[in-house]
C-alpha positions as CSV (number, residue, x, y, z in Angstrom):
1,X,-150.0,-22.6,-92.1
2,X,-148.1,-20.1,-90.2
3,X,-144.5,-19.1,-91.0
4,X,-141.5,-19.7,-89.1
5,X,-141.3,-16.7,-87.1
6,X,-138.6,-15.6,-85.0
7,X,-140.8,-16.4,-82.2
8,X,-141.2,-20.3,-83.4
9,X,-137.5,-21.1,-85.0
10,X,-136.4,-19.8,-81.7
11,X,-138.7,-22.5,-80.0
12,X,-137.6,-24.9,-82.0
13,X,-133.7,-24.6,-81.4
14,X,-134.3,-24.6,-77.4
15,X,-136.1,-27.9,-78.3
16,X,-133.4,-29.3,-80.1
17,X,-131.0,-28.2,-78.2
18,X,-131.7,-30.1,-75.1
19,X,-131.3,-33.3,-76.5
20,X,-127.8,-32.7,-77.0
21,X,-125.0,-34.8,-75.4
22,X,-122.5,-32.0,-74.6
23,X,-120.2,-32.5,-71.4
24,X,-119.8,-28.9,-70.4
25,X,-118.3,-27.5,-67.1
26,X,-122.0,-26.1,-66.3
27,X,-124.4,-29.3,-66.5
28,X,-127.6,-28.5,-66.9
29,X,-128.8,-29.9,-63.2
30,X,-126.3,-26.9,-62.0
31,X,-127.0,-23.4,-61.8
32,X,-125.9,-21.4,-65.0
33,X,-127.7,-18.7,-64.6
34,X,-124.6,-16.2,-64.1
35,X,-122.4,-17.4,-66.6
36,X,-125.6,-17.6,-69.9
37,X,-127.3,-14.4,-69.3
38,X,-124.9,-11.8,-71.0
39,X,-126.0,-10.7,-73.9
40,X,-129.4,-9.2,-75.5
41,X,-129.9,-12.3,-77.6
42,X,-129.0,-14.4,-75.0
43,X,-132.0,-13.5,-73.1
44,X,-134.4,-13.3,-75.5
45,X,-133.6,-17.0,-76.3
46,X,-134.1,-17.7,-72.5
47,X,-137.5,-15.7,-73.1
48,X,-138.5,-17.5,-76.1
49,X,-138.0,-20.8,-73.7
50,X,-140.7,-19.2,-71.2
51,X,-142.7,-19.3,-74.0
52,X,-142.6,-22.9,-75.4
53,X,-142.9,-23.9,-72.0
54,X,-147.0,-23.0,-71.4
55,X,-147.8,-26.0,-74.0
56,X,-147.0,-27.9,-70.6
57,X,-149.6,-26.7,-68.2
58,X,-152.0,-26.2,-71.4
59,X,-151.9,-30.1,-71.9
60,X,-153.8,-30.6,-68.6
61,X,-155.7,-27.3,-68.4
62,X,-158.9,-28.7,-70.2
63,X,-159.1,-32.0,-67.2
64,X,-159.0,-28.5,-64.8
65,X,-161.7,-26.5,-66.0
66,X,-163.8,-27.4,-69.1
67,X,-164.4,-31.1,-67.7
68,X,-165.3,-29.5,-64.2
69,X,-168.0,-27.0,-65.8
70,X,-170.8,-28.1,-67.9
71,X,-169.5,-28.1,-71.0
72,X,-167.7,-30.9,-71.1
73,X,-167.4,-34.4,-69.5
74,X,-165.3,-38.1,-69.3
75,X,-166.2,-39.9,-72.3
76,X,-166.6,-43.3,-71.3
77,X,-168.5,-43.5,-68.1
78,X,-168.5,-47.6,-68.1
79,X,-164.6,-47.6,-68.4
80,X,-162.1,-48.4,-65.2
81,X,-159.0,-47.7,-66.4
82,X,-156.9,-45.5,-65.0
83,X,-156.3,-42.1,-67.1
84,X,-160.5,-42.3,-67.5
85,X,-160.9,-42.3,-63.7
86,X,-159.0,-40.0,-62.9
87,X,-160.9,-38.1,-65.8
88,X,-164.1,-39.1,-64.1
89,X,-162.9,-37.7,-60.5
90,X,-162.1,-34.3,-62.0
91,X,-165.8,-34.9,-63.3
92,X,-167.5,-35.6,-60.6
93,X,-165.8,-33.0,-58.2
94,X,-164.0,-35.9,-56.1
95,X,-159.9,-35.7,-57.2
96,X,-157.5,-36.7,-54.4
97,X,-154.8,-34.6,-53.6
98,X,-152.7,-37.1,-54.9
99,X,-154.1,-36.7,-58.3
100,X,-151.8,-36.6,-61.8
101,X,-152.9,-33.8,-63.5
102,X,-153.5,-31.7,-60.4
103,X,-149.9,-31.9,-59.8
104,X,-148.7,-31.8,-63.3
105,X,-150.8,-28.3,-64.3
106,X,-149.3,-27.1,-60.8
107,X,-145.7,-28.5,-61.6
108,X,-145.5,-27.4,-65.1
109,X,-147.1,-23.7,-64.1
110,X,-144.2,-23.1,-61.6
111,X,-141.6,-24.3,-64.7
112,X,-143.0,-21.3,-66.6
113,X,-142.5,-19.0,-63.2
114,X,-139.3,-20.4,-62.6
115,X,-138.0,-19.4,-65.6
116,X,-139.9,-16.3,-65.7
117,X,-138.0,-15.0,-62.2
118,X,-134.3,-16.2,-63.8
119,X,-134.9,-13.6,-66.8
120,X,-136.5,-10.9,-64.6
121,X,-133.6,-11.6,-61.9
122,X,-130.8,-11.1,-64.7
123,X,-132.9,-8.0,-66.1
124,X,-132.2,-6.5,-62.6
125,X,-136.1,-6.4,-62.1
126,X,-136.6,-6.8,-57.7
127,X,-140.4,-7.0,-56.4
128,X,-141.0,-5.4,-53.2
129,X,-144.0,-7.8,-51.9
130,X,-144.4,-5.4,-49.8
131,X,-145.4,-2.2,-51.6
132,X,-145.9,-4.2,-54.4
133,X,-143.2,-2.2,-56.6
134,X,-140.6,-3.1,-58.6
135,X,-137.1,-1.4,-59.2
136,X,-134.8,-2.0,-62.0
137,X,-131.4,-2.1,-60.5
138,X,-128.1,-1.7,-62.7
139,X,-126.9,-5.1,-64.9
140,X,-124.2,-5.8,-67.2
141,X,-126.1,-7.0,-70.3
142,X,-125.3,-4.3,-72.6
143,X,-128.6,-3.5,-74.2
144,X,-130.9,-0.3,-74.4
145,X,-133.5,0.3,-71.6
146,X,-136.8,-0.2,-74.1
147,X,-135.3,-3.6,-75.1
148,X,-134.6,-4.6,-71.6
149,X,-138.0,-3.2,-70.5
150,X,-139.8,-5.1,-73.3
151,X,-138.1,-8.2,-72.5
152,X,-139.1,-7.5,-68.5
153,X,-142.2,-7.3,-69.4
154,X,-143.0,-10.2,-71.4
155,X,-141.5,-12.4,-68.4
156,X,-144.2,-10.3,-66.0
157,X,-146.9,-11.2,-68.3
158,X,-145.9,-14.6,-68.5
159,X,-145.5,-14.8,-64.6
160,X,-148.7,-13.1,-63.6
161,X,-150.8,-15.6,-65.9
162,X,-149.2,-18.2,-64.7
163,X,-150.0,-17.3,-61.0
164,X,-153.3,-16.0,-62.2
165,X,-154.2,-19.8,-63.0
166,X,-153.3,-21.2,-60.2
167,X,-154.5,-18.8,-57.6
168,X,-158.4,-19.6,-59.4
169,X,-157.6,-23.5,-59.1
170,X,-155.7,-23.6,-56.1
171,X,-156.4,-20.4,-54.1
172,X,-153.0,-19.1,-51.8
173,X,-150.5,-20.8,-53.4
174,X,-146.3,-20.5,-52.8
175,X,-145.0,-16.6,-54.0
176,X,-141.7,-16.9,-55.8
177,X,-141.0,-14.4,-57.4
178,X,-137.3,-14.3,-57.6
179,X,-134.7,-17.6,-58.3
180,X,-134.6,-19.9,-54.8
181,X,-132.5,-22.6,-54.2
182,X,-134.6,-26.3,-53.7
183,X,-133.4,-25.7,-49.5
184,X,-135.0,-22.0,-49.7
185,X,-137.5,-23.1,-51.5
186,X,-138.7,-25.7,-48.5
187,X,-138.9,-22.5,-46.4
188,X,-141.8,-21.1,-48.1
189,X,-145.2,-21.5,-47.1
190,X,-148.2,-20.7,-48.9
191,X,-148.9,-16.9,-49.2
192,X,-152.6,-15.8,-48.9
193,X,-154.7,-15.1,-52.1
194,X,-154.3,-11.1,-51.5
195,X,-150.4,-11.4,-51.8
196,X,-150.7,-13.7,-55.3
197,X,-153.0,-10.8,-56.6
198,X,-151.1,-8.5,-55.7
199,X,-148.0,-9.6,-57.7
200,X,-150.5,-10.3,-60.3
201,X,-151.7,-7.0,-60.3
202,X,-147.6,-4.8,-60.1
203,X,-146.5,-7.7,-62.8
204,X,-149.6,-6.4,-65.0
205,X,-149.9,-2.7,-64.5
206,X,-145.7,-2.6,-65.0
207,X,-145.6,-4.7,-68.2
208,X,-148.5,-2.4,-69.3
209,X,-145.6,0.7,-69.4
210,X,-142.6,-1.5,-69.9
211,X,-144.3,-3.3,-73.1
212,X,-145.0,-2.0,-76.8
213,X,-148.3,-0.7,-77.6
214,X,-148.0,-0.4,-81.2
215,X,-151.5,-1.0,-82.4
216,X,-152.0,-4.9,-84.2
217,X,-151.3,-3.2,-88.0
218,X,-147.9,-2.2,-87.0
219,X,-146.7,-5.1,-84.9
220,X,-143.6,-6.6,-86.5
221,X,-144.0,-10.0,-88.0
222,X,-140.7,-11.1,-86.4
223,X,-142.3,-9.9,-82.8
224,X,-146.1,-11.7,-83.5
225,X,-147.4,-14.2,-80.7
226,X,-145.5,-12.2,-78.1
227,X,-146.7,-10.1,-75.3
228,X,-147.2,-6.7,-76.0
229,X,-149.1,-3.6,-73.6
230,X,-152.7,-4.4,-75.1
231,X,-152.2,-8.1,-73.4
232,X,-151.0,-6.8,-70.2
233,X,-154.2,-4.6,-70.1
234,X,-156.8,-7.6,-71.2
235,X,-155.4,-9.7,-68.8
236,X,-154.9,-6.8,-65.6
237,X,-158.7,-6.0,-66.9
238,X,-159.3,-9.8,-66.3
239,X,-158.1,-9.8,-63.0
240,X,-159.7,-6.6,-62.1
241,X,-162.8,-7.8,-63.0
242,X,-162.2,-11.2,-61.0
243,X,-161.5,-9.1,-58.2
244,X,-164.7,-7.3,-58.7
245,X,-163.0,-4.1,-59.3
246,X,-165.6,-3.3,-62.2
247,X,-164.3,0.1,-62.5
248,X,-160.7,-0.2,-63.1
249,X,-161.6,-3.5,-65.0
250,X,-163.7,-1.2,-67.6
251,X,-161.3,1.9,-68.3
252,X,-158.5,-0.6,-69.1
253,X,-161.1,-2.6,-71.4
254,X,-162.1,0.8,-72.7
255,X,-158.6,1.8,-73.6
256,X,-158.0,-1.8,-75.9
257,X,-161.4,-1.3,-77.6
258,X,-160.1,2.1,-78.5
259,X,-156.8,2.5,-79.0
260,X,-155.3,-1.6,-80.0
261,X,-156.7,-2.1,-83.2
262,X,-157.6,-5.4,-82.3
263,X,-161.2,-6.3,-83.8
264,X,-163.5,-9.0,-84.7
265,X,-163.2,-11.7,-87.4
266,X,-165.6,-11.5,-90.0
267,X,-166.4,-14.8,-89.2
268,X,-166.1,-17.0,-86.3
269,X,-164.1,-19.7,-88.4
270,X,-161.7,-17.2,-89.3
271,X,-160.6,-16.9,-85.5
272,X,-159.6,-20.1,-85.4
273,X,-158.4,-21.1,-89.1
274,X,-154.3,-22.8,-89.5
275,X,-154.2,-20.1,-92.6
276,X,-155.1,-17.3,-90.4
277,X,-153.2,-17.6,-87.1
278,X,-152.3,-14.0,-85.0
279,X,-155.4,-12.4,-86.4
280,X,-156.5,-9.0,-85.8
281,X,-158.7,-11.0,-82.9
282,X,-155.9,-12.7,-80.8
283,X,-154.3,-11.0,-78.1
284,X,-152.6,-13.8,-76.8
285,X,-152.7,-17.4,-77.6
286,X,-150.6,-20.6,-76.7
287,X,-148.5,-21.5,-80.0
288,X,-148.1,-24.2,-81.9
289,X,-146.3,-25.6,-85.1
290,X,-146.5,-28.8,-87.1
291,X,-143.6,-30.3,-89.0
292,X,-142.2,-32.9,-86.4
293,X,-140.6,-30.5,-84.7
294,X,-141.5,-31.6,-80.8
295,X,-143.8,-28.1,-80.5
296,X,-147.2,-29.6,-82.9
297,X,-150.1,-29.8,-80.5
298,X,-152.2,-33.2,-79.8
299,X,-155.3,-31.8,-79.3
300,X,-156.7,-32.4,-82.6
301,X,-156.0,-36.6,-81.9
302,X,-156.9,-36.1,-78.0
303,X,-160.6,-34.9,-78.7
304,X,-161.2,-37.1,-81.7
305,X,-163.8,-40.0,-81.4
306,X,-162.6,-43.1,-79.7
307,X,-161.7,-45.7,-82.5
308,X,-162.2,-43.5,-85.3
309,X,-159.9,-44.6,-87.8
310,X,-158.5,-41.9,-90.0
311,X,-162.5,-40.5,-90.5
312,X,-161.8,-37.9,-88.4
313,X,-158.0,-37.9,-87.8
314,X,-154.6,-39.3,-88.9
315,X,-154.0,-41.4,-86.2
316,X,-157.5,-41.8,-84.8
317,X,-158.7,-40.0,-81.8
318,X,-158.7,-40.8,-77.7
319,X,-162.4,-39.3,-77.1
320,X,-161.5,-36.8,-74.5
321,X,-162.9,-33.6,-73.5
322,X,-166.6,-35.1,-74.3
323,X,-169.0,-32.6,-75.0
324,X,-172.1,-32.5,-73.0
325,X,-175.5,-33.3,-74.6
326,X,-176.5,-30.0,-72.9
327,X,-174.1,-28.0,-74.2
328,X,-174.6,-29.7,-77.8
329,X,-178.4,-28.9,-77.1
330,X,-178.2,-25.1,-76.1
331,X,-176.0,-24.6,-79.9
332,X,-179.0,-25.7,-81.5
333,X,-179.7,-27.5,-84.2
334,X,-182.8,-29.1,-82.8
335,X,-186.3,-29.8,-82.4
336,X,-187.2,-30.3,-78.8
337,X,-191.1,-31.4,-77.2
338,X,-191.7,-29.0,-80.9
339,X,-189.9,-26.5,-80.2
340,X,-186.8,-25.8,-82.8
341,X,-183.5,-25.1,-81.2
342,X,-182.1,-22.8,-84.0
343,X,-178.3,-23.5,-85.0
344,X,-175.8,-21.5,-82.9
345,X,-173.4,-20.9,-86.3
346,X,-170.2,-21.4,-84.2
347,X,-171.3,-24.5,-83.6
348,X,-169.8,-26.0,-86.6
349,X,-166.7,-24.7,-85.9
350,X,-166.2,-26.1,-81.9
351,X,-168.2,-29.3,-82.4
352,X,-169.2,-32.6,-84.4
353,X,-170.7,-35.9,-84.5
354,X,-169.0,-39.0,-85.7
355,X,-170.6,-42.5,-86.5
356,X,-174.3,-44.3,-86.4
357,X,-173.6,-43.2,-82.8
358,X,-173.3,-39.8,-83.5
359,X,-170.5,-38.9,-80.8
360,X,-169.9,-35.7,-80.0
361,X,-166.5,-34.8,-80.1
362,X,-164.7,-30.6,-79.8
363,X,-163.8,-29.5,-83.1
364,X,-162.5,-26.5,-82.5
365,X,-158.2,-28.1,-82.6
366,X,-158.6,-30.5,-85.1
367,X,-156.4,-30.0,-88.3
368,X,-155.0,-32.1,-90.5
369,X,-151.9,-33.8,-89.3
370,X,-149.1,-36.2,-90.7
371,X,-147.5,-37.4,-87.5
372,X,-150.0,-38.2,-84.8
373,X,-150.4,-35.1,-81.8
374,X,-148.7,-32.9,-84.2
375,X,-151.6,-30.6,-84.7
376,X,-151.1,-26.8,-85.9
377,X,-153.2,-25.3,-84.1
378,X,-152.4,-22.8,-81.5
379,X,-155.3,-22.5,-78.2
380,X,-156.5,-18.8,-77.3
381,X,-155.8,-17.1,-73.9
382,X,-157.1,-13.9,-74.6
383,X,-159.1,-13.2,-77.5
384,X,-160.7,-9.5,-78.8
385,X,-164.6,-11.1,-78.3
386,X,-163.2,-11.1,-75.0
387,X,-162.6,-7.7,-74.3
388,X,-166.3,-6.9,-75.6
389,X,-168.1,-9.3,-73.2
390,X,-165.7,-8.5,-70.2
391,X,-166.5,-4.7,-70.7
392,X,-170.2,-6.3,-70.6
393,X,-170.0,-7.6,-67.7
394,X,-167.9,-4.5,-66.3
395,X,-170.5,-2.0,-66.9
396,X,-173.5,-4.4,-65.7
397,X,-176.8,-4.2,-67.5
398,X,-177.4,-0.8,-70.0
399,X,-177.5,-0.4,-73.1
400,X,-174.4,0.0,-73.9
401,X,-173.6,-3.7,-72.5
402,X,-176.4,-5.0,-74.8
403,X,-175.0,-3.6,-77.7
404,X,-171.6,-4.9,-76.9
405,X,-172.8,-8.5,-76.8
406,X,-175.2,-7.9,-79.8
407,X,-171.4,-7.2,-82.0
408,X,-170.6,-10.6,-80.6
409,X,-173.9,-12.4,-82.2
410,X,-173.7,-10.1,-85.0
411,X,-170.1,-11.4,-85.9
412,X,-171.5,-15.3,-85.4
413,X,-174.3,-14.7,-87.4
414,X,-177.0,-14.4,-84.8
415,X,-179.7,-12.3,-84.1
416,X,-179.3,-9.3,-81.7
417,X,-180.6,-10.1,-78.2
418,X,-184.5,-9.7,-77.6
419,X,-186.1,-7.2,-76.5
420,X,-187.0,-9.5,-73.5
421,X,-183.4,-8.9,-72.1
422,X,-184.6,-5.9,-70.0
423,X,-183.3,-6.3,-67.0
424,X,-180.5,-7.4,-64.5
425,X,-181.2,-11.2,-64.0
426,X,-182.2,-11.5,-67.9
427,X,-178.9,-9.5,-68.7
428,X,-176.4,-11.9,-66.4
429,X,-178.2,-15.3,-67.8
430,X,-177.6,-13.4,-71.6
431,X,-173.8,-12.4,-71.3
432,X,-173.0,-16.2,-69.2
433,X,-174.7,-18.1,-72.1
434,X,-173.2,-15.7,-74.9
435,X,-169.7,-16.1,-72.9
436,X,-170.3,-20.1,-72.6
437,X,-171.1,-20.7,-76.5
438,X,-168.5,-18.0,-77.3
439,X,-165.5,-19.3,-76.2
440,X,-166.8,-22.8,-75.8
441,X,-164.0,-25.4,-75.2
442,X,-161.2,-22.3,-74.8
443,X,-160.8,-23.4,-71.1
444,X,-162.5,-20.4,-70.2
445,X,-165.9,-21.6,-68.4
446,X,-164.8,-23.0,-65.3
447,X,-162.9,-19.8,-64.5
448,X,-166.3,-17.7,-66.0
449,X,-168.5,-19.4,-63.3
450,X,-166.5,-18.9,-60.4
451,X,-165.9,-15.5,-61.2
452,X,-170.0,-14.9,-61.6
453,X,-170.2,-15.6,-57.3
454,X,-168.4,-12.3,-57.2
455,X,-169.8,-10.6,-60.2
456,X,-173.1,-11.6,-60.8
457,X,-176.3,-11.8,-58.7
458,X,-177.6,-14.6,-60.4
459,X,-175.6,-17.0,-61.1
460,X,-173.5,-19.4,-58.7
461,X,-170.7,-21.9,-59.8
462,X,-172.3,-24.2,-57.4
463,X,-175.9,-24.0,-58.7
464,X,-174.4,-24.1,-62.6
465,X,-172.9,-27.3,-61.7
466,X,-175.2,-29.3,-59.4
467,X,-177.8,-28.4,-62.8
468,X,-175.3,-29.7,-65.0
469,X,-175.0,-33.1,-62.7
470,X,-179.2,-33.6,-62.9
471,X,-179.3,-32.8,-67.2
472,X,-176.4,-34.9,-67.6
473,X,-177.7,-38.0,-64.9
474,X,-179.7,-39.9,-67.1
475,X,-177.4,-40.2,-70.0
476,X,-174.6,-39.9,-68.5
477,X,-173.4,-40.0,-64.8
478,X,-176.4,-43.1,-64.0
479,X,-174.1,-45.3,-66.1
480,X,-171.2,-45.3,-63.7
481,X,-170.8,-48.4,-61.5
482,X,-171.0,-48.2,-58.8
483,X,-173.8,-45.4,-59.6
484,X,-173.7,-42.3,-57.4
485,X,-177.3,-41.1,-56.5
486,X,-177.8,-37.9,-57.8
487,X,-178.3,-36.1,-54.9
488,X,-174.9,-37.6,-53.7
489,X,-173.6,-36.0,-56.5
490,X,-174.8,-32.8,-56.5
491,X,-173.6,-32.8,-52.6
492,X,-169.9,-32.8,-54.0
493,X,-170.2,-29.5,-55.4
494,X,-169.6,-27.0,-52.4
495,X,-167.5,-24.1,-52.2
496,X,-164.4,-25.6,-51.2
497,X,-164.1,-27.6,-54.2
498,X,-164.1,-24.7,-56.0
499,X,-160.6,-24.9,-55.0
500,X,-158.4,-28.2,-56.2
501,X,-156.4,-30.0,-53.3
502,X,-152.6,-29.2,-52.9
503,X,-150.5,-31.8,-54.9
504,X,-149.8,-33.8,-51.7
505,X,-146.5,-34.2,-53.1
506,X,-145.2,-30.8,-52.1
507,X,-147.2,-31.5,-48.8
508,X,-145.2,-34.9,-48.3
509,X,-141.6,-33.6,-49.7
510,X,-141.3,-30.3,-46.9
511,X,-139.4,-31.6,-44.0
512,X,-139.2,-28.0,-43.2
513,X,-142.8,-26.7,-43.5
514,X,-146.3,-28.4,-42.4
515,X,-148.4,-27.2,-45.8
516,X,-151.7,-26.7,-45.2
517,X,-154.1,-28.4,-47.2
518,X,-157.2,-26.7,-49.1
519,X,-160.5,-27.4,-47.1
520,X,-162.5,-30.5,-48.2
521,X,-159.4,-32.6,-49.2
């Protein structure tokens, strides 16, 4: 079980906090901004807030992107109720813009931006959108410049992941990036994709100077599960390599790999063990604590089996976030028309079976728990195994790449690649499986797939998911009623609903501004 950091305790009191019924002259529906931010502590509580706020947007993240690739799908295919078909739209590529989680993810996201721009705004940080620069303009907060450029650039990380999500699910989405009044804020239209990188990529490659780059063995245990330089590169690399900038995505990749000292696990469970939380693997992770303190995570009761009892769970479990039989196929295990599948080790680790049914169900968040959906287990961003298999994928096929995705199945216990992987097509199918079974269930996938129509010259998103659709028909997506022919099906999947819809909310609350809608919705 992890300590009570700094980092959590701090968490904790916002929490608490809140629910208090305090008649002050400054309600909280009021801006306080100028009269809270004045001392050093004051904003590092404030930044502590920022992040305790991305478990919102991580609740709905999964619906987003692991039940849209082909890992993952709606449980129950048979059922009408509500929550499972809206489930089933995100499945099936048909949401409406007027769909729950699409909002909530997008709602939630902004929170963490919102507050994000109030710390940056008191640190005296001002973006120029457009030279995409900052300046650091004199404030009043009495602290030294480190502190205050540590603290900036935590919020910049925070920020740029945030837009970083939304810009893949959404595309050009609205650029705040200072505090704007609800009346201002009806004045902004959507900004283009460019204009979101590029305050993605100044937020980045600033925090990468502003932030500390001690190396993992020296970071402070008050300051661990906070951003820090090596996370600013990962991330910037991320993006680089999103934007196909293979290059500048490398050298930064490069620089972690050599200098962070970040590593690999000795085993895969280790990554993800409650007794080994802020290993030397994770970069950046989404925390979590147990104790009935309002910040435990539900993941572990969300993707246990439906009506399981206590077998599986305190509390039983809601079935969501179904693994696919492909996906359960591919990590072996198996004997298939004679052939044996052999057992992908990490398998054990992100996925089970429960009852005479043998359900599948992901394993990967599921500790013990007293109170129901108040798990201990935090969910990875940005993980070292990462870094290798993005410098992979940097450096296209060579051996150099082969060897940095045979440390990868050397660390799951795996074979190295064979000798078959000799050339570009073999190499991109290699690293997009390794990737998939890698990080399986990590909400990385989706994103993965869509960035291969840029970086890969075999692989589509489209293609991946239309395949997905015809493996998983029979079984699966025949049993809804009415059924959808599979050909119907696969017709969903086309490059505008790469994108997700605009929350039609925003669209229908501007009296100012006519939104424009993503294509296809």
């Amino acid at each position: 079980m992890k300590k009570l950091s700094n980092y959590i305790i701090l968490a904790c009191l916002i929490s608490l906090c809140s629910c208090k019924k305090i008649i002050d002259l400054y309600p909280e529906s009021n801006p306080t901004t100028d009269t809270y931010y004045t001392t050093s502590d004051e904003v590092q509580t404030a930044l502590i807030g920022c992040y305790s706020l991305l478990q919102k947007p991580m609740y709905y993240e999964w619906q987003l992107t692991e039940l849209r690739s082909d890992n993952t799908k709606m449980g129950v295919p048979t059922s009408s109720s509500t929550t499972n078909r809206d489930l089933s739209d995100l499945d099936e590529f048909i949401p409406s813009p007027g769909h729950s989680a699409v909002y909530n993810y997008w709602l939630n996201t902004y929170n963490v931006i919102r507050n994000a721009n109030t710390i940056l705004k008191n640190l005296g940080v001002a973006y120029d959108p457009s030279a995409g620069t900052f300046t650091l303009n004199t404030i009043t907060i009495k602290m030294s410049d480190s502190l205050r450029k540590q603290y900036a650039g935590e919020a910049m990380v925070l920020r740029a992941n945030a837009y970083f999500n939304l810009v893949r699910l959404y595309g050009g989405v609205f650029l705040l990036y200072q505090p704007v009044t609800a009346e201002a804020a009806k004045q902004i239209n959507r900004s283009s994709v460019a204009d979101i990188y590029k305050l993605i990529v100044a937020d980045l490659t600033a925090a990468t100077t502003y932030c500390s780059a001690l190396k993992f063995s020296q970071i402070p245990t008050a300051t661990i599960g906070r951003v820090n330089a090596w996370v600013a590169k990962g991330l910037l690399a991320k993006v680089q390599l999103t934007l196909n900038n293979k290059t500048a995505a490398a050298a930064l990749l490069q620089d972690i790999i050599s200098n962070s000292g970040y590593s690999l696990q000795s085993t895969y469970a280790n990554v993800f063990s409650i007794s080994n939380e802020m290993n030397s693997e994770i970069l950046f992770t989404v925390r979590y604590k147990a104790g009935n303190l309002g910040l435990g995570s539900s993941f572990g009761n969300d993707f246990a089996p439906l009506n399981s009892g206590t077998a599986v769970i305190n509390g039983s479990g809601l079935g969501l976030n179904y693994p696919t039989n492909d996906i359960d196929t591919t990590m072996g295990g198996y004997t298939s028309g004679g052939t044996v599948i052999p057992l992908d080790p990490r398998k054990a680790t992100c996925m089970s079976v429960y009852g005479v049914s043998k359900q599948l169900y992901v394993k990967k968040y599921l500790s013990p728990v007293v109170s129901i959906n108040d798990g201990e287990s935090d969910w990875p961003v940005l993980r070292y195994a990462d870094i290798l298999l993005m410098l992979a994928e940097a450096q296209g096929y060579s051996p150099s790449s082969i060897a940095l995705i045979n440390q990868v199945r050397t660390r799951a216990g795996l074979t190295a690649l064979p000798a078959t992987v000799n050339n570009t097509a073999a190499f991109e199918q290699a690293l997009a499986n390794e990737r998939r079974l890698e990080f399986a269930f990590e909400n990385q996938r989706w994103f993965d797939l869509v960035r291969y129509n840029t970086t890969m010259t075999t692989i589509t998103a489209e293609q991946t998911i239309k395949n997905h659709f015809a493996k998983e028909f029979a079984n699966h997506y025949s049993q809804y009623s009415p059924v959808v022919p599979l050909a119907t099906l696969q017709s969903y999947v086309t490059h505008d609903k790469l994108l997700l819809p605009i929350p039609q909310h925003e669209i229908d609350t501007n009296s100012q501004l006519t939104i424009p809608q993503n294509p296809g919705y």
